[in-house]
Steps between C-alpha positions, in 0.01 A plus 500: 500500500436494131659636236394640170671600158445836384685723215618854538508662205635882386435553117745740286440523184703262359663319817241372749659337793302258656577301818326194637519478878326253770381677806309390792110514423469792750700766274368814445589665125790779615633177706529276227612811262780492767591144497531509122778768559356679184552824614879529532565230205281774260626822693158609552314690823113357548382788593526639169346182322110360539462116555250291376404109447455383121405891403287529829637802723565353873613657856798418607331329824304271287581141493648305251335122391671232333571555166492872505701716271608823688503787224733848574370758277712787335400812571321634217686760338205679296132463592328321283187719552713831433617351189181475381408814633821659255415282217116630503597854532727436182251367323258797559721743425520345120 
């Protein structure tokens, strides 16, 4: 059985905690998200947060190579299209 190193990584603002972790070459991405113990060490549920690999939005089932950084996105708290959307409608109203 081989093993590979991967990262997990959640990004706040200011405080990204990021976690290197070995697992077996098998893994899938919610099982090494697991391993890493991420979730309780940031109190945070997964099923409010989208994962990706270096930017790259990923399934959960996917698996993870050697060298792979494991990203946990924040929920997005404004749209970036809507604020667009706001900002043009401002700018038409001048």
């Amino acid at each position: 059985m081989n093993m590979i190193n991967i990262q997990v990584v959640y990004a706040l603002p200011n405080q990204p905690t990021i976690i290197d972790c070995v697992v077996d070459e098998q893994t899938n991405i919610l099982q090494a998200i697991t391993k890493s113990n991420i979730l309780s060490i940031c109190q945070i549920k997964l099923d409010e947060h989208l994962v990706g690999i270096y930017g790259k939005r990923c399934e959960l089932n996917e698996p993870v190579k050697d060298g792979d950084r494991i990203e946990i996105y924040r929920a997005l708290i404004n749209d970036p299209k809507e604020i667009r959307r706001k900002k043009a409608a401002l700018k038409s109203h001048k």
